[in-house]
C-alpha positions in Angstrom: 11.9 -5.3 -28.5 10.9 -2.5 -30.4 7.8 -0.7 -28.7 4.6 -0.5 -31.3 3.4 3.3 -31.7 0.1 2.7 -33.0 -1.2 -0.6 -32.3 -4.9 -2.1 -34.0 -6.1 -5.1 -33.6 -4.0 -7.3 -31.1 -3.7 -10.6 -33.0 -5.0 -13.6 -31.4 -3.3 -17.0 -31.7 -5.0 -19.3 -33.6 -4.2 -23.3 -35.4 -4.3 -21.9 -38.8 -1.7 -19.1 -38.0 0.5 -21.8 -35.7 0.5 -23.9 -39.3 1.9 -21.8 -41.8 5.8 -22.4 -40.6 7.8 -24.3 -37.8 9.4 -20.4 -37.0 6.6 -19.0 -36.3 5.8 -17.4 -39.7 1.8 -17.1 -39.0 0.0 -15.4 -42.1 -2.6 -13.0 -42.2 -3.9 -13.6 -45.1 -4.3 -17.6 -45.4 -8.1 -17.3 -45.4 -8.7 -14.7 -47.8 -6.9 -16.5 -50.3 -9.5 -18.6 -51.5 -12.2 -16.9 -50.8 -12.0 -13.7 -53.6 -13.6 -13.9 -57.1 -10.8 -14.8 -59.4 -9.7 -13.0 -61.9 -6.4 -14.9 -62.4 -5.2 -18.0 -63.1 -7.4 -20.3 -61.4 -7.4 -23.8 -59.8 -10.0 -26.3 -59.7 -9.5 -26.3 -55.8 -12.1 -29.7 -55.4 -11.4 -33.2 -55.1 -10.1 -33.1 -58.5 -7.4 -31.2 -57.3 -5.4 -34.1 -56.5 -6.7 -36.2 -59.3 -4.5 -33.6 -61.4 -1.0 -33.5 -59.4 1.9 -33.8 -61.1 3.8 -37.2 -60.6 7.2 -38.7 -60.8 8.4 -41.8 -62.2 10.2 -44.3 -59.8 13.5 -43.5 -59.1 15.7 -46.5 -58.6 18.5 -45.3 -57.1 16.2 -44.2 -54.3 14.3 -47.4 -54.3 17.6 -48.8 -54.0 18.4 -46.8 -51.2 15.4 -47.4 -49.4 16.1 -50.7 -49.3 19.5 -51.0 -48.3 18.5 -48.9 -45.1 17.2 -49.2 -42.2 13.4 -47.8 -42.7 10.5 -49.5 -42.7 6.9 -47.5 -43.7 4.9 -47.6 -41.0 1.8 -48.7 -43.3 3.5 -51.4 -45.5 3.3 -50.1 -49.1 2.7 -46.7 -48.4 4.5 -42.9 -47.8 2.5 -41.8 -44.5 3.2 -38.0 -44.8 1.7 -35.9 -41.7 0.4 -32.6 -43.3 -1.3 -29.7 -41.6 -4.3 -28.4 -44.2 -5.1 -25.1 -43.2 -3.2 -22.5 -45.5 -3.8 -22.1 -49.4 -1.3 -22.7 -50.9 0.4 -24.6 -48.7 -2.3 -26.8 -47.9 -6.1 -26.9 -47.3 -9.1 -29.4 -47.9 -10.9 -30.1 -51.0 -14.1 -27.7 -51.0 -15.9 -30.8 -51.9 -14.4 -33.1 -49.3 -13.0 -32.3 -46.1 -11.1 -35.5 -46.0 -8.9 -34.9 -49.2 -6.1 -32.6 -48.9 -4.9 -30.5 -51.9 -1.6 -27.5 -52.0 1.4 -27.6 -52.8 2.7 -29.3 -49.9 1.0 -32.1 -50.8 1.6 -32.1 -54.0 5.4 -32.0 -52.7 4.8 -35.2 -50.9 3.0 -37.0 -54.4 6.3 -36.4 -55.8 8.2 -38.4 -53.0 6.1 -40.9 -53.0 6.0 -41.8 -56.6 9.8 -41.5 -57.0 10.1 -44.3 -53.8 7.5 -46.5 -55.8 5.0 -46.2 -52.8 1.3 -44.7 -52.3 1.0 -41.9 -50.8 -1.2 -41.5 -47.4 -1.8 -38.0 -46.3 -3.0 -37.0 -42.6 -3.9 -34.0 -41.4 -2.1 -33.3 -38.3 -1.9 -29.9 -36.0 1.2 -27.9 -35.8 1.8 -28.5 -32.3 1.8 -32.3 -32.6 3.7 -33.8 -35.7 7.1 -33.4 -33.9 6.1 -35.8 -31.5 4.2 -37.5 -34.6 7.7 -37.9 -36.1 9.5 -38.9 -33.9 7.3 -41.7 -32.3 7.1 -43.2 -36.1 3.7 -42.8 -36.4 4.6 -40.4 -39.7 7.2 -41.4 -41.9 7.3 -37.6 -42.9 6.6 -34.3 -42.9 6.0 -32.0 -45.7 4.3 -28.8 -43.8 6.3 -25.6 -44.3 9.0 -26.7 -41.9 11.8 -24.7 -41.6 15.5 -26.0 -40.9 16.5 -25.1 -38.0 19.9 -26.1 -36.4 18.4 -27.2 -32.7 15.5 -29.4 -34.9 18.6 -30.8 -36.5 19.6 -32.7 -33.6 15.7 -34.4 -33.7 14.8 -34.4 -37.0 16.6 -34.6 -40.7 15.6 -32.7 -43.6 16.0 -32.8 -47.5 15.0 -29.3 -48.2 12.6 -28.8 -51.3 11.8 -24.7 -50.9 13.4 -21.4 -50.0 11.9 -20.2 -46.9 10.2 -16.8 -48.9 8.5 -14.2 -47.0 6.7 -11.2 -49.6 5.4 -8.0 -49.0 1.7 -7.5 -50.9 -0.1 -4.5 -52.1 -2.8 -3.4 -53.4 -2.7 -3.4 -57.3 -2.0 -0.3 -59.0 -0.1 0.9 -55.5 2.2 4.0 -55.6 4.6 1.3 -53.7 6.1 -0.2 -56.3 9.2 -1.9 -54.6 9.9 -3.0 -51.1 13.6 -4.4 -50.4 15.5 -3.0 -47.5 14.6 -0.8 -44.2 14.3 2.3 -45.8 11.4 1.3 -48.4 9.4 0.6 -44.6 9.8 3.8 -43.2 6.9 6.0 -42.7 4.1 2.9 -44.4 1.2 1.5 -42.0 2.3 -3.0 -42.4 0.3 -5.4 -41.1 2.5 -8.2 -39.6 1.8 -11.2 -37.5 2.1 -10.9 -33.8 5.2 -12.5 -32.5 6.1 -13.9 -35.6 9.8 -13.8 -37.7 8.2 -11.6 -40.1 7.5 -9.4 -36.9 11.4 -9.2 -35.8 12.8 -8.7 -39.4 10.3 -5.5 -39.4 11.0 -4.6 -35.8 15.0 -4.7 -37.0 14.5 -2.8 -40.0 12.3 -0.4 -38.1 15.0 0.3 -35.9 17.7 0.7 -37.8 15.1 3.6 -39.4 14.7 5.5 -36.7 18.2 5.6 -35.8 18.8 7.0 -38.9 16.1 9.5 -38.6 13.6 8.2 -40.8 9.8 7.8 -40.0 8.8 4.6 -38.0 6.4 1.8 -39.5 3.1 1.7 -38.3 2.5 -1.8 -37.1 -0.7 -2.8 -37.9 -2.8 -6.1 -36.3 -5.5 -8.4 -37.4 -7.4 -11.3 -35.8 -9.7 -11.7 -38.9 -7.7 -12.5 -41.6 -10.5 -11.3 -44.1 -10.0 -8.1 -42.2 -6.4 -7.4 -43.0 -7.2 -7.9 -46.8 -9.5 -5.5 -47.1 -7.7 -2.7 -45.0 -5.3 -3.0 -47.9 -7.6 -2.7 -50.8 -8.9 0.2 -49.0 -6.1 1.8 -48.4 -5.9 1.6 -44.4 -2.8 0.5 -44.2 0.0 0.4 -47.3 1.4 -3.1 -47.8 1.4 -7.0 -45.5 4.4 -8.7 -44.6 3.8 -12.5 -44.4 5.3 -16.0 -46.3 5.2 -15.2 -50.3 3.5 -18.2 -51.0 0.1 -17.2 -49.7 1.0 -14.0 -51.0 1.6 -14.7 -54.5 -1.3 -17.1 -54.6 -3.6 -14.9 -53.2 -1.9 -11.9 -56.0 -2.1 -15.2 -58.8 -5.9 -15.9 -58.2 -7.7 -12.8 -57.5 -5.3 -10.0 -59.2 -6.4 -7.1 -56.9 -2.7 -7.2 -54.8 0.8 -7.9 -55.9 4.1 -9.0 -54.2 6.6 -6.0 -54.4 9.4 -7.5 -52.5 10.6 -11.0 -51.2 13.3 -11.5 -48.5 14.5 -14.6 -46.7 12.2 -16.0 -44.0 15.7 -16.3 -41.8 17.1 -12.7 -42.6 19.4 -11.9 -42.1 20.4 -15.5 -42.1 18.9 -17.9 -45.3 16.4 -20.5 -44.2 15.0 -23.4 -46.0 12.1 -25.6 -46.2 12.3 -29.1 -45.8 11.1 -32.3 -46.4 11.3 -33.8 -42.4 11.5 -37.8 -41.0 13.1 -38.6 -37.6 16.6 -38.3 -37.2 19.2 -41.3 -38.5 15.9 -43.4 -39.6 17.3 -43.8 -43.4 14.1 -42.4 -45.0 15.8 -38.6 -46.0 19.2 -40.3 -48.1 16.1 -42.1 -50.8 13.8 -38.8 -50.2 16.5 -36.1 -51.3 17.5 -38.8 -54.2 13.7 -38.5 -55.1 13.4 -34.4 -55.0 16.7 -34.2 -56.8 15.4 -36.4 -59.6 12.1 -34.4 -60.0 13.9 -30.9 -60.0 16.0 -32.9 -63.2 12.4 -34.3 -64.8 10.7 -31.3 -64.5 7.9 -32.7 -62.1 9.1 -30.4 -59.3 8.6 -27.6 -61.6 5.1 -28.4 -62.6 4.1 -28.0 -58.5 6.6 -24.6 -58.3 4.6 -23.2 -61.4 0.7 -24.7 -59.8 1.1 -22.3 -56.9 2.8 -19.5 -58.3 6.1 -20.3 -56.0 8.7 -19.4 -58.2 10.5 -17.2 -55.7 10.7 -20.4 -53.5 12.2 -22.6 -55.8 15.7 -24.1 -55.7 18.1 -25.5 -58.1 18.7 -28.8 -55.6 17.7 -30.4 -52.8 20.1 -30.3 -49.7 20.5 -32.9 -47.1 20.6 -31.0 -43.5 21.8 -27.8 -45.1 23.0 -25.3 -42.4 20.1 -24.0 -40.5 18.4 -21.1 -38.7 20.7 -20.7 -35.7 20.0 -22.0 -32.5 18.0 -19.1 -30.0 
């Protein structure tokens, strides 16, 4: 493990950072997204949030599907989808009403639901517990950020729905006008999340720097997301690495940062996001059916072009795709 040079702020484990991703991909920024004056595109980020998804019409062939296996909803009628609402985009709670969950997960999950011709029932769920959540049955699903992995395959299926994106952000108007590989790193001040994937990309790329006699990154820690944000605008440090989507909604709604480089949350392997049930419970055959059919209606793209995720998006949804390998 690489050993820091300058350290801040050690970063202190919180729920909201456990959220953001199944590997570990905690973000730095989830709060400060919604809290800026926009000067973006902007949502209505109230109750009326969810009055507006997008929807999908039934699909029969997943209907069909759903039928001819072995599932059963756990509340008769409905698509129980376990949720964890504490990141914008991804998801969060209505201003107005703690109780109704809005983002782009959720949205995700609306999608589902309509194309299997069932309601959809949201519950908010920590990080730590909707494995257990899923596999007990007391879920049907999970659409939370959740990364395909090959040891979750062995517990879990999943129909994946979203690259797994991770952005750096800068200020607007920054001198740094592109970030791709190691060498656009070297010498910059990046805060990162603390024992995060996002941390051991940058710890890799930082190495293979100063091998080749470049300048090291300054690593750079917050515990107050609020606090990160503004070190950029004030030029403290030079750019944050953490999952595009809060990135590019946070750049989408306030306009004072911008992404200047995406790479794979798995790099240098290629990770997905997935929609996730229990394993061999007959739920993800109908659900990928559902996704596939709403990339093909257009519905899918309506949520992609909501949150500003069009970096994430895919062409088609994969059923147990190759995952991150095992540790």
């Amino acid at each position: 493990m690489t050993t820091f040079r300058h350290r801040l702020t050690r970063i202190v484990p919180v729920l909201a950072a456990a959220a953001i991703a199944l590997t570990a991909c905690a973000n730095p920024v989830s709060e400060a997204s919604t809290d800026a004056t926009n000067s973006g595109p902007s949502l209505d980020l109230t109750s009326k949030n969810a009055e507006d998804r997008p929807h999908q019409e039934p699909v029969q062939a997943a209907i069909d599907a759903l039928e001819a296996s072995d599932f059963t909803p756990i509340n008769e009628g409905y698509l129980t989808v376990a949720i964890s609402p504490y990141t914008a985009p991804l998801a969060l709670a209505a201003e107005d009403d703690p109780n109704t969950i809005i983002g782009s997960e959720a949205d995700f999950a609306q999608l589902i639901a309509d194309g299997l011709d069932l309601e959809l029932k949201l519950e908010a769920v920590s990080w730590a517990d909707w494995p257990l959540g899923i596999q007990s049955g007391k879920y049907d699903l999970i659409t939370s950020n959740v990364t395909v992995t090959e040891e979750r395959k062995d517990l879990f299926d999943f129909a994946t729905y979203r690259n797994d994106v991770l952005g750096f952000s800068v200020k607007s108007g920054s001198e740094i006008t592109s970030i791709e590989s190691a060498p656009d790193v070297a010498g910059l001040k990046i805060v990162v999340g603390s024992g995060t994937n996002q941390e051991k990309i940058l710890q890799n790329w930082d190495e293979e720097n100063v091998a080749n006699g470049l300048d090291p990154v300054e690593f750079v820690y917050y515990d107050d997301n609020a606090a990160a944000v503004l070190a950029l605008q004030s030029g403290r440090v030079d750019a944050i690495l953490a999952p595009n989507a809060t990135l590019a909604y946070a750049a989408a709604q306030t306009g004072e940062t911008e992404v200047v480089g995406t790479l794979n949350g798995g790099w240098p392997d290629t990770a997905q996001i997935g929609a996730t049930t229990a394993k061999d419970n007959g739920l993800i055959e109908p659900v990928q059916l559902v996704l596939n059919a709403a990339i093909e209606s257009g519905s899918y793209q309506e949520v992609i072009d909501r949150w500003a995720l069009d970096a994430e998006a895919v062409e088609q949804s994969e059923l147990n795709p190759e995952g991150l390998p095992r540790p």
